[in-house]
ROMIGU-722829 format. One record per residue (C-alpha): z, y, x; residue in three letters. Coordinates in steps of 0.001 Angstrom, whole numbers, plus 500000, padded with zeros to 6 digits. Layout:
BEGIN
ZYXALA;...
! end
This chain:
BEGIN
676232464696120601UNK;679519464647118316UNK;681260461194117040UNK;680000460528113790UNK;682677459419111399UNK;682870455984110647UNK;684652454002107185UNK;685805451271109314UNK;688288453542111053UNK;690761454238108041UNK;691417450203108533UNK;692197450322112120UNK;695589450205113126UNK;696912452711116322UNK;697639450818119731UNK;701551450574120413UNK;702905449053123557UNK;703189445734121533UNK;699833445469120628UNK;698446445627124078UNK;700515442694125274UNK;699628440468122073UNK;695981441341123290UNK;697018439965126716UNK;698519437176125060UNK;695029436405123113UNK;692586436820126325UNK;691117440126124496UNK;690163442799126596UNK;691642445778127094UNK;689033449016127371UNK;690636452494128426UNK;689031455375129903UNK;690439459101130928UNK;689705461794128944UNK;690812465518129383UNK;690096467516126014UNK;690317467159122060UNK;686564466482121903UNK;685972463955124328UNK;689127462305122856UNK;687886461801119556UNK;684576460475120901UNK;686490457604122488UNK;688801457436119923UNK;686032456427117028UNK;684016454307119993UNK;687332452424119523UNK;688754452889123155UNK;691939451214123613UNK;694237453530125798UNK;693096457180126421UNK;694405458185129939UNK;694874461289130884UNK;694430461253134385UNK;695646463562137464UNK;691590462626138066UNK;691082465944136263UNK;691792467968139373UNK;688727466714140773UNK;686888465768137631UNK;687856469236135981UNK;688893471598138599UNK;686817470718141375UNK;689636469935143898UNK;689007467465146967UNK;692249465519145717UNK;694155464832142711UNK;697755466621144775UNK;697252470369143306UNK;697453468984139665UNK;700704470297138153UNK;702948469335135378UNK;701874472066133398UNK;698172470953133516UNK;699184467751132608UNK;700914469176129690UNK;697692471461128644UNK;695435468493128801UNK;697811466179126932UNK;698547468211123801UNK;694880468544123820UNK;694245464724124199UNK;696521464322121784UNK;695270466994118823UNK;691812464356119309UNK;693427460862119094UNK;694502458833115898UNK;694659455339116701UNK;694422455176120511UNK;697655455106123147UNK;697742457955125155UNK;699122457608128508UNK;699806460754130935UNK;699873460438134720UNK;702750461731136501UNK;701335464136138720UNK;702250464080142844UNK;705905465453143094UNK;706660465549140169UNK;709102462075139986UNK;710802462447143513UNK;713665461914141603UNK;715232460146138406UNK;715954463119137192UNK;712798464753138051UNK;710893461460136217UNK;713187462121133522UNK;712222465518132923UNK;709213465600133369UNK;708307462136131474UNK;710721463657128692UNK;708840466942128469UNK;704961464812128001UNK;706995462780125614UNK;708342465520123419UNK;705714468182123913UNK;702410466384124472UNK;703370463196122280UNK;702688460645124948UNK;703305457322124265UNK;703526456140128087UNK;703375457906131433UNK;701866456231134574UNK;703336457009138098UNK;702037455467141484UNK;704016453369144019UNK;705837450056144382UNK;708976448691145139UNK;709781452432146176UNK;709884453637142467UNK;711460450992140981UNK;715014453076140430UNK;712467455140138559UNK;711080453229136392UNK;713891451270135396UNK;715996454956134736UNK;712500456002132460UNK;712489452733130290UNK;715890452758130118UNK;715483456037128260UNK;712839454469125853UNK;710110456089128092UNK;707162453241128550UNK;705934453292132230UNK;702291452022133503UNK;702883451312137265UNK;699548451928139403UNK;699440449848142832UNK;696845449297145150UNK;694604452424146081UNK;697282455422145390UNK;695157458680144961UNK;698421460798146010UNK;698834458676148750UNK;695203459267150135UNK;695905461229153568UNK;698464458663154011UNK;696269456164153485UNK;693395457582155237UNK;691118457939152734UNK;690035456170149413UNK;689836452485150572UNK;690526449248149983UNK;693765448044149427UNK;695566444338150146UNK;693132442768152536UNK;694992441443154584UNK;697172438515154159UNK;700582440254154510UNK;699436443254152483UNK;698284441201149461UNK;701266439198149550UNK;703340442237149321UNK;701549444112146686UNK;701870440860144316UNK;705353441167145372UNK;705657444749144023UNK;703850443961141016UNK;706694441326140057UNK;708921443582140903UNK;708020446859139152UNK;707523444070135824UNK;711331443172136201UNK;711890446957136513UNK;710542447479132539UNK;706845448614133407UNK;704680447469130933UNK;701271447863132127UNK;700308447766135264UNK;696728449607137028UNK;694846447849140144UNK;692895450235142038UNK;690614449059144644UNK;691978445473145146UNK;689939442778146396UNK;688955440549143167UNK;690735437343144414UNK;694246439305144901UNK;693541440885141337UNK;692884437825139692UNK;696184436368141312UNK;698321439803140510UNK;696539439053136438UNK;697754435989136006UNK;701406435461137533UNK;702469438734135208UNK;703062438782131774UNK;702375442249131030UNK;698374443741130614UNK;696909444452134267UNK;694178447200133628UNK;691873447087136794UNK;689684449628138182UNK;687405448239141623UNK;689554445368140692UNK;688467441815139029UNK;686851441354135650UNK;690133439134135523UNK;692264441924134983UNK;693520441677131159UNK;691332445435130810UNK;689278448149132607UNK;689691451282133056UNK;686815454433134426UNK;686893458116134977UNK;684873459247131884UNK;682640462023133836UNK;681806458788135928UNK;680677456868133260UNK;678527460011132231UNK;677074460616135631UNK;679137464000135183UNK;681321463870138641UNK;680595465773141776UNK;680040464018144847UNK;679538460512145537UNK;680034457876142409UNK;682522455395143208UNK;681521451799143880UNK;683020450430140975UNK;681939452781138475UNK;678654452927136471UNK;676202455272134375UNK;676276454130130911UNK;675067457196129612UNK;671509456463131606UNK;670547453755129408UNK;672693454991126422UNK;670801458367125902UNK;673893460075124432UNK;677742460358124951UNK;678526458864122399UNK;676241455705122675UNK;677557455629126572UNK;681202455531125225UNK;680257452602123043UNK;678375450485125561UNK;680975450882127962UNK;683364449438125508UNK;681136446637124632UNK;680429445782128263UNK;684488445194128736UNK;685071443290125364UNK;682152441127126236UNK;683050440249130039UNK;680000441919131376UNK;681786445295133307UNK;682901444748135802UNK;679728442819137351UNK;680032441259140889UNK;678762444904142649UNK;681315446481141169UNK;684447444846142922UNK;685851444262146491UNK;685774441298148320UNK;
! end
């Protein structure tokens, strides 16, 4: 089932970079969810979805791959300008795919080339203090960055698999660490993935930019899901976090809009949805 067009939308105004921190600064929610093609774009685009994402998530999600490491730049780039051709007052953010910022000039090419060709308004790359040259050499060049700590999906055989992240006393302290860090850097959003809801909470509220959780805390400034999760699409087993909203919706586009309810209101995440 298609988006229906809606009046209100001529009045809404697109989602900068600003926008999303003066929604930080007035306790609103922020509601973003991955989407791959035109269609789906403009579905969460009219549902009035904050930040459209589109993830490296699409290797699995899309292409059926075990991990998100064989996603190139150039799917990236496909996906984007389609994203893109479907959004009109959503920010679209682009994940930098595995290898592809090894190096500031890598990062700068490759952030440069979404930018330019895909019209990205942010990119999203993985890692802590360890990328911090990065991301201070991409927003130096007017190039907003999203930082993602916690679970790292190109990390996963390094991690050993998709668990839990900052447990431990030592490992908490140091991702909240990183987190202040990567802020000072220039990153101006900043993803949780799989963090235990205490350690979220505590990563939310000592930065001033928007912390977008995902198996996080409902404390996190925002939410973000894989949309084939939401609509019971993915292969293999759903992630403890996630949720069916299309289930109880009855179409995609009803799913779409009670997922963003569900963050505005405080209601998604519940308590089985995050880590202890």
């Amino acid at each position: 089932m298609s988006a229906r067009p809606d009046s209100s939308q001529h009045d809404r105004k697109k989602i900068t970079v600003r926008s999303l921190h003066e929604k930080k600064q007035a306790g609103e929610k922020i509601v973003c969810l991955t989407a791959y093609d035109a269609s789906f774009a403009r579905i969460l685009d009219q549902a009035e979805v904050d930040v459209v994402l589109v993830g490296d998530s699409l290797g699995m999600v899309v292409q059926g791959h075990e991990t998100t490491l064989p996603v190139t730049v150039e799917d990236i780039l496909y996906h984007s300008q389609m994203v893109a051709n479907g959004l009109s007052h959503a920010l679209m953010i682009v994940d930098m795919p595995f290898l592809s910022y090894t190096s500031i000039e890598a990062a700068l090419e490759n952030a440069g080339l979404f930018m330019k060709e895909a019209g990205a308004h942010m990119v999203k790359l993985e890692g802590g203090a360890d990328q911090v040259d990065i991301v201070s050499a991409l927003v130096q060049h007017g190039i907003p960055v999203c930082a993602h700590l916690g679970l790292q999906p190109q990390k996963v055989h390094k991690l050993g698999g998709y668990r839990v992240q900052g447990r431990e006393t030592r490992a908490a302290e140091a991702m909240l660490e990183e987190a202040r860090i990567l802020e000072q850097a220039g990153a101006d959003l900043l993803v949780l993935e799989c963090v235990p809801n205490e350690l979220a909470e505590m990563i939310t509220r000592a930065l001033s930019i928007p912390v977008i959780g995902i198996g996080a805390s409902a404390a996190c400034d925002g939410q973000i899901l894989v949309l084939y999760d939401i609509l019971g699409l993915s292969m293999g087993r759903v992630p403890k976090f996630s949720h069916n909203f299309l289930s109880e919706a009855g179409s995609i586009d009803g799913a779409v809009r009670a997922y963003v309810d569900a963050v505005k209101s405080g209601k998604f995440p519940g308590k089985n949805h995050v880590f202890s």
